[in-house]
C-alpha positions as CSV (number, residue, x, y, z in Angstrom):
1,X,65.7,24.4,32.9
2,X,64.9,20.7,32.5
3,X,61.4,21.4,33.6
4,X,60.8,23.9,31.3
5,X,61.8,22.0,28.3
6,X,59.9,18.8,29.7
7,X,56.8,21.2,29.9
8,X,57.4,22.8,26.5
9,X,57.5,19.2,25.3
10,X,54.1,18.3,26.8
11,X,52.6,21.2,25.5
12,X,53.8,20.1,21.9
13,X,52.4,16.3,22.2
14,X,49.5,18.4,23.4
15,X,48.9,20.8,21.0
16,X,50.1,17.8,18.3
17,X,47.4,15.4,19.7
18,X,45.0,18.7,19.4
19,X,45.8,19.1,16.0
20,X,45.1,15.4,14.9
21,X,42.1,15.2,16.5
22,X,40.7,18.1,14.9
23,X,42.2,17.1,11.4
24,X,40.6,14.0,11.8
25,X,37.0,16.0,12.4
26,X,37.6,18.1,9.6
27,X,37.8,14.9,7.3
28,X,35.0,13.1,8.6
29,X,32.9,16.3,8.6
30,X,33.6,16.6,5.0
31,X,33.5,12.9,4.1
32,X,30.0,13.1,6.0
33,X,29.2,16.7,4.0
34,X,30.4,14.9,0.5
35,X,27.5,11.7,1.5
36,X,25.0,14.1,2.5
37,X,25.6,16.1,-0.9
38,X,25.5,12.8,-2.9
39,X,22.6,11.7,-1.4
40,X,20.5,15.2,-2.2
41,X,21.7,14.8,-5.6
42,X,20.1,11.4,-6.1
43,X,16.9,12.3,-4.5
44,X,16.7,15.1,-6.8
45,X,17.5,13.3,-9.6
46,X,14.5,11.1,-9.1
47,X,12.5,14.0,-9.2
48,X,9.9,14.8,-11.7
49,X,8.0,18.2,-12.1
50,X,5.2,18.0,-14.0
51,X,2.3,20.7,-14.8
52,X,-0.9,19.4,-14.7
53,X,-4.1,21.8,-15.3
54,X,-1.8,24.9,-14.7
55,X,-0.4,23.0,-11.3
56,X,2.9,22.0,-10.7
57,X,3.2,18.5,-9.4
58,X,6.1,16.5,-8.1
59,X,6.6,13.6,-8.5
60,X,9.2,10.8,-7.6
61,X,10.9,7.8,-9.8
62,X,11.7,4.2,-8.9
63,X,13.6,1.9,-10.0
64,X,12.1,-0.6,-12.3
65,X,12.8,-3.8,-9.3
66,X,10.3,-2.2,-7.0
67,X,7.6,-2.4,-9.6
68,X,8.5,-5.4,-11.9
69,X,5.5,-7.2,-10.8
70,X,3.5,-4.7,-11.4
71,X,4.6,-4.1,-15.0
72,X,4.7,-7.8,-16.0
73,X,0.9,-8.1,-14.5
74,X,-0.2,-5.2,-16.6
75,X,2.1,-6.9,-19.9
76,X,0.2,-9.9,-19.3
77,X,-2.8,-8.1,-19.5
78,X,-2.4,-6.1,-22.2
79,X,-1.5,-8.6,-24.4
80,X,-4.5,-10.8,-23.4
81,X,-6.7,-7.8,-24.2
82,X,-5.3,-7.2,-27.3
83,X,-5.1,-11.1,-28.6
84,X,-8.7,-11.9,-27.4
85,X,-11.0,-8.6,-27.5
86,X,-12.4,-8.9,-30.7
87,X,-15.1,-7.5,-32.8
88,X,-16.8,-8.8,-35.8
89,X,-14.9,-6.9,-38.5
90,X,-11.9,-8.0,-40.2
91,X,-9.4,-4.9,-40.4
92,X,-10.4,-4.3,-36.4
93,X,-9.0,-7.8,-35.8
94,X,-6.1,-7.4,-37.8
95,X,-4.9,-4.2,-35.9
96,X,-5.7,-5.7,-32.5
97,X,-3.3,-9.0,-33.7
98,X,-0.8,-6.9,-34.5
99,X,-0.6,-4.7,-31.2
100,X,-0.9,-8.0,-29.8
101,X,2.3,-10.0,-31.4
102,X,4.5,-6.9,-30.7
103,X,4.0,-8.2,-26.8
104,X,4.8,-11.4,-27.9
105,X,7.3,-14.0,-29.7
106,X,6.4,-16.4,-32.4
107,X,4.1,-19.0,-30.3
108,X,1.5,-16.0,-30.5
109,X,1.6,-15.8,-33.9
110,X,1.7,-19.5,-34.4
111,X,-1.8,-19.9,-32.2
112,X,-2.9,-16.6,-34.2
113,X,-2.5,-18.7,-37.3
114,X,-3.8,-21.8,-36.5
115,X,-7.2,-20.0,-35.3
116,X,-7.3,-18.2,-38.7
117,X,-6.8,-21.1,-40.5
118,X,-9.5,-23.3,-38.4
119,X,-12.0,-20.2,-39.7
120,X,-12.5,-19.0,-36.1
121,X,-12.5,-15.4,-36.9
122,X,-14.3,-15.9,-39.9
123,X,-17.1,-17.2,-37.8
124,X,-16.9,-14.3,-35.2
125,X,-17.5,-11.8,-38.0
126,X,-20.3,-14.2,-40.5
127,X,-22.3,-14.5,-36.9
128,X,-21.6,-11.0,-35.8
129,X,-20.1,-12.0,-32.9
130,X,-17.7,-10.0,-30.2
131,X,-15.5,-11.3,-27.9
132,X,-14.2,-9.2,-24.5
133,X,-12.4,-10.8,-21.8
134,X,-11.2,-9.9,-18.5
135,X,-8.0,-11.4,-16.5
136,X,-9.4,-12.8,-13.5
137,X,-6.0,-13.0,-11.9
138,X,-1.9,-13.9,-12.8
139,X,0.3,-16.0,-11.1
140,X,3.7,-15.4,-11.6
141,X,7.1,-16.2,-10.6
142,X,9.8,-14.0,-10.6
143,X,12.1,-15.6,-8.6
144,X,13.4,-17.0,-11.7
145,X,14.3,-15.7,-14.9
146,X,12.9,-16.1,-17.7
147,X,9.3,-15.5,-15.5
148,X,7.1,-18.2,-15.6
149,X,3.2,-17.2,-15.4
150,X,-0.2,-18.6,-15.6
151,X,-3.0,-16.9,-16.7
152,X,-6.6,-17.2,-15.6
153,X,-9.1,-15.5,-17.5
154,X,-13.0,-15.5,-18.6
155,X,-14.2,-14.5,-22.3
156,X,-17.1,-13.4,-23.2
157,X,-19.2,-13.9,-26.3
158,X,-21.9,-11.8,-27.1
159,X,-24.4,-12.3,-30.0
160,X,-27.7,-11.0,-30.9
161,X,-29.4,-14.5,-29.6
162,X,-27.3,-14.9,-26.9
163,X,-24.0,-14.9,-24.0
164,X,-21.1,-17.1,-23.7
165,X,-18.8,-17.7,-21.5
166,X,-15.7,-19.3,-21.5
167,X,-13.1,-20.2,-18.9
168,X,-9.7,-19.3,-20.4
169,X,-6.3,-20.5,-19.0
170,X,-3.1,-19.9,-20.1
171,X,0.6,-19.8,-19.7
172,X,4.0,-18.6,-21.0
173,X,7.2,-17.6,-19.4
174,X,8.0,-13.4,-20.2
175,X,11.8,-12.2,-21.5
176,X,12.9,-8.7,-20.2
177,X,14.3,-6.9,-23.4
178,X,16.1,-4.3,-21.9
179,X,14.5,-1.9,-24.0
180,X,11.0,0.3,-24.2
181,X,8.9,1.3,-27.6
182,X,5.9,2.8,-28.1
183,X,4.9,-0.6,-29.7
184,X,6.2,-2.5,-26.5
185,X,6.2,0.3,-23.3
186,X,6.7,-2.2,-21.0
187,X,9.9,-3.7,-22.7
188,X,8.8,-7.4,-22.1
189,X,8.3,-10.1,-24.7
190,X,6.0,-13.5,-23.6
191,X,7.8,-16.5,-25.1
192,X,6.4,-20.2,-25.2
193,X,2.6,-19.1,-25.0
194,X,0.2,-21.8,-24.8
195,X,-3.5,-22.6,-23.6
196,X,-4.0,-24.9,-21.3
197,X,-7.5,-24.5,-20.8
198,X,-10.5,-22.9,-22.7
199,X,-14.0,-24.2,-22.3
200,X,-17.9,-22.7,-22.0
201,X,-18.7,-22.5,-18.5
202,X,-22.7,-20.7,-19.1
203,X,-24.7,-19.3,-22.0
204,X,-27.4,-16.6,-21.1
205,X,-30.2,-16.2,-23.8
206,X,-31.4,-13.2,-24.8
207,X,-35.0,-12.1,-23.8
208,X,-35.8,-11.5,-27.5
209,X,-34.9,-14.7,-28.4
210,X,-38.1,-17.0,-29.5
211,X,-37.6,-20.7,-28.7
């Protein structure tokens, strides 16, 4: 009798042992289920359809760390682009300043005003004069915030008579604003904006000039 109720007894532990164990696979089945269903969620969260030409395209977001270089790069730009492509009328200028100092804090529209006042753009336009420039390349650190970058940059002046060019160098340190408009996509703002450098480097005549 005392063997049967000793073997009744290990057939409990083992059917109680049994019974944890697959308790305990049941939870981490469904802990492992509830990750898995997470995870799909997010994936399709960062999911974008978009119809293009009558297609449907997919398409996936990122967050804004893994391309914060490349969106200050292109801020940089764009304000560059907007501050120094000019041509020689007065209401184009005005509109391109003004896209330009929506990328940019007051030291813009200080440098903006000190080149007005010095008659610069009145010269561009009385000698029919346009200005383009392209970024040669950025340097930028964003290892600390606010981000420090430099500039370098070459303009070009083009006139009936002749080409100028002009080595352009400048700096400034960029503000993250937390917030997008169609004025500023990018959401950044370039604070303490200075030229450090800006100086002809070649002139090329034009053939129908007479000497």
């Amino acid at each position: 009798m005392f063997k049967q109720l000793k073997n009744i007894d290990s057939a409990f532990q083992h059917i109680k042992k049994f019974s944890l164990f697959f308790l305990l696979a049941n939870v981490v089945t469904l802990c492992f289920g509830i990750y898995k269903f997470c995870e799909v969620i997010r994936v399709e969260r960062q999911t974008v359809h978009v119809l293009y030409n009558g297609k449907l395209l997919q398409a996936f977001a990122s967050d804004r760390k893994s391309n914060l270089e490349i969106e200050l790069r292109d801020h940089i730009k764009t304000f560059h682009q907007y501050f120094f492509n000019l041509s020689p009328d007065d209401k184009a200028i005005q509109g391109s300043m003004v896209k330009a100092l929506y990328l940019a804090d007051q030291s813009a529209k200080k440098a903006y005003d000190n080149l007005r006042e010095q008659g610069y753009y009145n010269n561009l336009i009385s000698a029919n004069i346009s200005q383009e420039i392209t970024v040669d390349s950025t340097r930028l650190d964003i290892n600390v915030y606010p981000y420090a970058f430099t500039c370098y940059a070459t303009q070009k002046l083009s006139r009936s008579s002749s080409t100028v060019f002009r080595k352009l160098v400048t700096q400034g340190t960029i503000r993250d604003l937390k917030i997008q408009t169609d004025n500023n996509p990018h959401g950044f703002l370039i604070q303490g904006w200075e030229t450090l450098f800006n100086a002809d480097v070649a002139a090329k005549r034009s053939p129908h000039e007479t000497i």
